[in-house]
C-alpha positions in Angstrom: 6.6 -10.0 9.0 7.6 -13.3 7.5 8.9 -12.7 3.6 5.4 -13.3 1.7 3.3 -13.4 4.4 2.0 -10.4 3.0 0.6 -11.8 -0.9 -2.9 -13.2 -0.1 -3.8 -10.0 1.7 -2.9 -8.2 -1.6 -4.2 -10.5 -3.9 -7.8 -10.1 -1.9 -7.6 -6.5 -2.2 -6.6 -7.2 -5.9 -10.1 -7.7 -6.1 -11.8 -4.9 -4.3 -9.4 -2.4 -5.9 -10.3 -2.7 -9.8 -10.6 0.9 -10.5 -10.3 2.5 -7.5 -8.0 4.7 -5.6 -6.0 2.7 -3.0 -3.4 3.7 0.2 -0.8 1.1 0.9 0.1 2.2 4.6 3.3 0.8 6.2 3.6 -2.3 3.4 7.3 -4.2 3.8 8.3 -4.2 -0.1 6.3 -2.9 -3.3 5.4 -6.5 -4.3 1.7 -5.7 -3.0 1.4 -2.5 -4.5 2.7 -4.3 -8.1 -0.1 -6.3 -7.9 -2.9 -3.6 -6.9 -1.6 -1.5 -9.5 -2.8 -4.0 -12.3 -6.5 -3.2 -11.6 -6.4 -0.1 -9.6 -6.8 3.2 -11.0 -3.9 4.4 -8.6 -1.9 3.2 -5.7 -0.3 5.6 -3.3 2.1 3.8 -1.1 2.7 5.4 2.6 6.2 4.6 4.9 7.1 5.8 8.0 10.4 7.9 6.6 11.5 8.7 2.7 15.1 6.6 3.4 12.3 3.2 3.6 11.9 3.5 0.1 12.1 1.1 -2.0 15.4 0.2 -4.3 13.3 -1.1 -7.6 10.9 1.4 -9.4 7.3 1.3 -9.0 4.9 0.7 -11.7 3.7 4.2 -13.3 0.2 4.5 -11.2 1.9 4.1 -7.7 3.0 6.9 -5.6 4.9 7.3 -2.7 5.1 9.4 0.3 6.6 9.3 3.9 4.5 10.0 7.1 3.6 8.8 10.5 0.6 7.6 11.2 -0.8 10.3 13.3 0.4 12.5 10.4 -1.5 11.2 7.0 -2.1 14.3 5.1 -5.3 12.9 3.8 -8.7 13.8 3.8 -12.5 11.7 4.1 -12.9 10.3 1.1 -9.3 10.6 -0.9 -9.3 6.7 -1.2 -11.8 3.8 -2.0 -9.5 0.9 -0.4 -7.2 0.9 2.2 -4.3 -1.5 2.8 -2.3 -1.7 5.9 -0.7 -5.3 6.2 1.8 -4.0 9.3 -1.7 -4.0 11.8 -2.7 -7.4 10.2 0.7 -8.6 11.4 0.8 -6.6 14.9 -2.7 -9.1 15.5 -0.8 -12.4 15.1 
């Protein structure tokens, strides 16, 4: 993914998240959870393995886990928005 390439997704989804409860799948640096976090109620962020975390701190209502994608340990309903710029790159 070009560096950036990523921001207007987020800043779209800026939009649709205020207040809600929002899964960052597969995102290439925190920079879009940052800006979800401003007007959602939480951010869980999702990589593939726990070393592909990220070096800077992530704002208090941002979470991280690791887990492949066939292995999301979530159920219907955990999330009202979710984010997964990796397949929006994969399309182009």
């Amino acid at each position: 993914m070009n560096a950036g390439a990523h921001i207007p997704t987020y800043l779209l989804c800026e939009r649709l998240a205020k207040g809600g409860r929002v899964l960052d799948l597969y995102p290439p640096d925190l920079e879009g959870a940052r800006l979800l976090a401003g007007t959602a109620k939480s951010v869980h962020v999702v990589k593939r393995q726990a070393n592909e975390y990220f070096a800077s701190d992530p704002p208090e209502n941002v979470t991280r886990s690791a887990a492949a994608p066939e292995a999301l340990p979530f159920g219907r309903g955990a999330f009202d928005l979710i984010v997964c710029p990796l397949l929006a790159d994969e399309a182009n």
